[in-house]
Each structure stands twice: as structure tokens, then as C-alpha cells.
GUVORO-806407 format. One record per residue (C-alpha): x negated, y, z negated. Coordinates in steps of 0.1 Angstrom, whole numbers, padded with zeros to 4 digits, always signed. Layout:
N
XYZ;...
//
This chain:
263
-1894+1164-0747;-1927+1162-0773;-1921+1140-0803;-1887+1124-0786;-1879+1088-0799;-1852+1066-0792;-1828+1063-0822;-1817+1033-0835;-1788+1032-0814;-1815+1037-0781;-1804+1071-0773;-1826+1100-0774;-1816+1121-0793;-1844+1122-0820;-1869+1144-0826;-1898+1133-0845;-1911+1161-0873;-1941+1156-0889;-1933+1115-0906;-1900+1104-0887;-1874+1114-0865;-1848+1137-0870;-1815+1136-0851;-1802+1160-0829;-1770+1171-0842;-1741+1189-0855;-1719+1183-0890;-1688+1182-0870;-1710+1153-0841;-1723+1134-0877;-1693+1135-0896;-1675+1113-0862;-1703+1089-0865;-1701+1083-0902;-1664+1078-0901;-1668+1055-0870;-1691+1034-0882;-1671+1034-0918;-1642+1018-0896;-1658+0998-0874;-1679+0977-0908;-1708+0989-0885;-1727+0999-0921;-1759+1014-0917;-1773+1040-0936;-1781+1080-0931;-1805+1102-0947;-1802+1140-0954;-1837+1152-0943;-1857+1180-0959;-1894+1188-0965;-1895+1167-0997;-1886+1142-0975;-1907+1145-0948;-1939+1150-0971;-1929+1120-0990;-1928+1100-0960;-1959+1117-0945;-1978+1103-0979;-1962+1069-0979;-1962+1050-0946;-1937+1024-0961;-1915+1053-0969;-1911+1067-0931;-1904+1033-0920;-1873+1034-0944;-1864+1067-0928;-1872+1057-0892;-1844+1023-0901;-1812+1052-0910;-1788+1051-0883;-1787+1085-0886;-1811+1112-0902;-1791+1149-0901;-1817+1178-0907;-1803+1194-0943;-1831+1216-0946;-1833+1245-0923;-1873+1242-0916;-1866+1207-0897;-1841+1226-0877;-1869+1252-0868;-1890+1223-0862;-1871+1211-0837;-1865+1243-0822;-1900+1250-0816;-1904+1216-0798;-1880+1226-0772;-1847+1217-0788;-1821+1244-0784;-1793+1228-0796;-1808+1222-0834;-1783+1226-0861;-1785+1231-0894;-1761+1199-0913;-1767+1206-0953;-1756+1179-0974;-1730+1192-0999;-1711+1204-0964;-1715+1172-0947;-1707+1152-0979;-1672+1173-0983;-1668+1169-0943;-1670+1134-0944;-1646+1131-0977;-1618+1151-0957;-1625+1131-0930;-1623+1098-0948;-1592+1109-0965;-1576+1120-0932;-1582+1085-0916;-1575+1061-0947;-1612+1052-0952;-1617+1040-0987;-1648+1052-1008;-1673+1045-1038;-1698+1066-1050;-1732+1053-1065;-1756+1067-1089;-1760+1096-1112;-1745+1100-1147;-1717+1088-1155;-1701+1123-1161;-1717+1140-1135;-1700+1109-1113;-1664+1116-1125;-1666+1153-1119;-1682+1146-1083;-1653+1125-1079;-1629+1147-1092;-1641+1177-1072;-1638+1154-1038;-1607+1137-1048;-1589+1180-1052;-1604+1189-1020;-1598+1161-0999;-1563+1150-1009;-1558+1117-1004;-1593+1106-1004;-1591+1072-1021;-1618+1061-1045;-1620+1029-1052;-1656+1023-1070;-1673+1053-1089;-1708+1032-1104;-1733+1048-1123;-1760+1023-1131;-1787+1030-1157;-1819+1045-1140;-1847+1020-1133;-1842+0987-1119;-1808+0978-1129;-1797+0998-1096;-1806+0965-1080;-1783+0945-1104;-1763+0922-1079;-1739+0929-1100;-1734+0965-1090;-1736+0955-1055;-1713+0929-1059;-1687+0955-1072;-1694+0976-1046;-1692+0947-1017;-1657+0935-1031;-1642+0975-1037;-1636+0973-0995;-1651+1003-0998;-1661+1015-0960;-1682+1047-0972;-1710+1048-0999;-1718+1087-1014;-1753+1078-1026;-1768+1104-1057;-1805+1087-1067;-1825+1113-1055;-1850+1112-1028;-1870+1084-1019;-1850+1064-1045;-1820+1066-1027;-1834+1058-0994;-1850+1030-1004;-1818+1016-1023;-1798+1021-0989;-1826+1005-0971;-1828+0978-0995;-1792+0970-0999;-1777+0980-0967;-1777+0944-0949;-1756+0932-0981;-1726+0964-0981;-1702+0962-0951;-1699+1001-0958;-1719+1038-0947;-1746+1040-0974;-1747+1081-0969;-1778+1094-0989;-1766+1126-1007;-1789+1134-1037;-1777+1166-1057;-1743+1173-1036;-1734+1149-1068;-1745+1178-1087;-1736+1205-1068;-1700+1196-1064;-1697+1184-1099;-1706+1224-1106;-1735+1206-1126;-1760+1224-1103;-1756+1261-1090;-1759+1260-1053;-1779+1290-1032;-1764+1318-1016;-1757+1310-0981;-1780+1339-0966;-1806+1323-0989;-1801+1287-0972;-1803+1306-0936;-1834+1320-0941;-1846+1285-0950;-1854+1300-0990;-1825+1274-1008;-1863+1258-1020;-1869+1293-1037;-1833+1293-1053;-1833+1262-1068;-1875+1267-1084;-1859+1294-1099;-1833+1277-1114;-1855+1243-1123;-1891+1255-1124;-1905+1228-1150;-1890+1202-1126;-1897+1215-1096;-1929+1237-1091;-1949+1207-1087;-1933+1192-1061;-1928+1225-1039;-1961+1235-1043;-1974+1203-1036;-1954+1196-1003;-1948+1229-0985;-1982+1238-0977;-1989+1210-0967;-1959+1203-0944;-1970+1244-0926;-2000+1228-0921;-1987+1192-0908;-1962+1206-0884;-1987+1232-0868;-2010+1204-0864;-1984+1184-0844;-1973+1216-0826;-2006+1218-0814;-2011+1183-0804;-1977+1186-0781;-1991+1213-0765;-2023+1196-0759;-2013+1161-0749;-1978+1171-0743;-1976+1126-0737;-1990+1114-0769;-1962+1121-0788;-1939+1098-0769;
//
């Protein structure tokens, strides 16, 4: 298969889009590996991929070698899925993150897997908690850190609290490539999943409206949310989507040329 690389775990079952590769999965498929590796103290850390993402990482070299380290990287945005499609994978599946983040919670709760979350405000934290905690009874938080932006979310401190909470699972809300390379940083030091979740803080905090589902199926959640932040945002989407059009049609191009070079 073009673009196919081995995983972390040797398997290959990644497919690499534009910067890094993205795993061939399903919520239900990632949701099993994150709670395994939450019980086993196997740690690691996984990355919801987008084009924000990918275009990050195609800029940064440094960046898509954090990526390329997750031991796992689900496709939350649906043009990855396409992506992968189009290189020959018919099993591609969307896995957004708000979903997989509530998946995981009910599945954490389920099997007596203790949580933390880290980052955001600290209001924006409780409701996130509180909005997990009422849809995943019996989910059992026991760290909820918000740490001041800039560097003091490497105070040992924090990470101390978060090592000693026995916490198996870490929801993650810096924001992409923050949060990335926090996990990255930090994830040799936390016995726990570092899972990378960025505004599913928000969105289940009801902070942030989400997109209609038909919106997110037609790969146009992008669209939803510039019109919802366009100050924040218009920059960034019209900085990256072009540009990732433009980056993936060159690589189609190349697999269909050198259908070897990829590998």
C-alpha cells in the first residue's frame, strides 16, 4: 500500500498523509487500545489528527516527529479519512474527538480506570468534568489541573500531581501542537494514556457549539467553526487548507508514479 508505515507497535496499519502517519482505524478499535494500554501502565500518548495538524507538522519537521512517536494517531478530521481512501484504504473511518473522548470516558468508567484531565481554564475544566462525570457514571476523576498558559505546564509540580493521582488516562485540552508536544515531552514521566483532545474540553463543557453532524460528513466542521470564531480562526484555515489540496495531490501523484518511494 503507497505511504504504508509500520506503527509504533510494528504493525502496518498506518497510512502516511502528507507529514505523518495516520492509523487505520475505528472509534470502537481505538477506544480498546486506549483502555488497554490505560490498564496495562503501557502509557504512550495519541493524537487526534486534522489538517491543522498535518500542515503544522508539514512546516515543522520537529513537530511530525512528535506525531510520528503517538502510539496511536486516529484521523478526527474527515479529509485524512479521504486521504486515506484515495491511497487504497477502504476501511478508513472517521474517529472525531469529542466522540472518542466520551467513548473512552464510558469505557474507563465501565472498567474502573481512574482519570485526570489537564489544561484549559479552570471553569471550562470543571464543566468538562462535570459533563463526563453525568454521562459516564461512575467515571472516577481523580486530578482535574489547569495550569497557567505558558511554561508553567511544565512545572514538575503539575506532573508530579498527576504521576501520584494513579491516574491511568490523561484527557489532554492545550490545543494543537501544544498539546502534542506536552504529551511528547512528558509521556516517559506519567504511567498513564496522555490522549490529546483539544476543544472536546470545550465542546463538552457546552463552551463551544459543535457542527451539525451532516456538516462534519461532508468534511465542512472547518467552515462551522470560522463562522463561529472568524478573528481566531481565518488565519489559520486559510493559511493551511490550500496548502494541504495542494500537498496531498502532490503525494497522490508521486504514489502513482513511484508507487515504491513512499515506503
Amino acid at each position: 500500500m503507497p505511504g504504508t508505515a509500520p506503527d509504533v507497535n510494528g504493525s502496518e496499519r498506518r497510512v502516511r498523509v502528507v507529514s505523518f502517519g495516520v492509523d487505520v482505524t475505528n472509534e470502537a478499535d481505538a477506544v480498546r487500545t486506549v483502555i488497554e494500554r490505560a490498564r496495562s501502565r503501557a502509557g504512550g500518548y495519541v493524537c487526534a489528527a486534522n489538517v491543522h495538524m498535518v500542515m503544522e507538522a508539514h512546516d515543522d519537521p520537529a513537530f511530525a516527529e512528535v506525531v510520528a512517536g503517538a502510539a496511536l494517531v486516529v484521523p478526527d478530521g474527515m479529509p485524512l479519512v479521504w486521504a486515506q481512501r484515495l491511497m487504497g484504504v477502504e476501511g478508513a473511518r472517521h474517529v472525531r474527538g469529542p466522540d472518542l473522548t466520551l467513548a473512552v470516558a464510558k469505557e474507563a468508567a465501565r472498567q474502573g480506570v481512574p482519570v485526570a484531565m489537564f489544561g484549559s481554564t479552570p471553569e471550562v475544566a470543571a464543566r468538562f468534568e462535570g459533563s463526563l462525570v453525568r454521562q459516564a457514571p461512575g467515571l472516577r476523576v481523580v486530578a482535574n489541573v489547569s495550569p497557567p498558559f505558558g511554561p508553567a505546564i511544565d512545572d514538575p509540580a503539575y506532573i508530579a500531581r498527576l504521576r501520584d493521582s494513579g491516574a491511568g488516562l490523561v484527557f489532554v485540552g492545550l490545543g494543537c501542537p501544544k498539546q502534542e508536544k506536552w504529551m511528547a515531552r512528558h509521556t516517559a514521566s506519567l504511567p498513564a494514556v496522555l490522549l490529546g483532545v483539544g476543544a472536546a474540553f470545550d465542546f463538552h463543557a457546552g463552551t463551544l457549539p459543535e457542527a451539525p453532524r451532516w456538516l462534519g460528513s461532508l468534511g465542512l466542521e472547518w467552515l462551522f467553526r470560522l463562522a463561529r470564531e472568524p478573528r481566531r480562526l481565518w488565519r489559520r484555515y486559510l493559511r493551511h487548507n490550500p496548502r494541504f489540496v495542494a500537498a496531498l495531490a502532490v503525494q497522490l501523484l508521486n504514489s502513482r508514479t513511484r508507487p515504491h518511494a513512499a515506503r
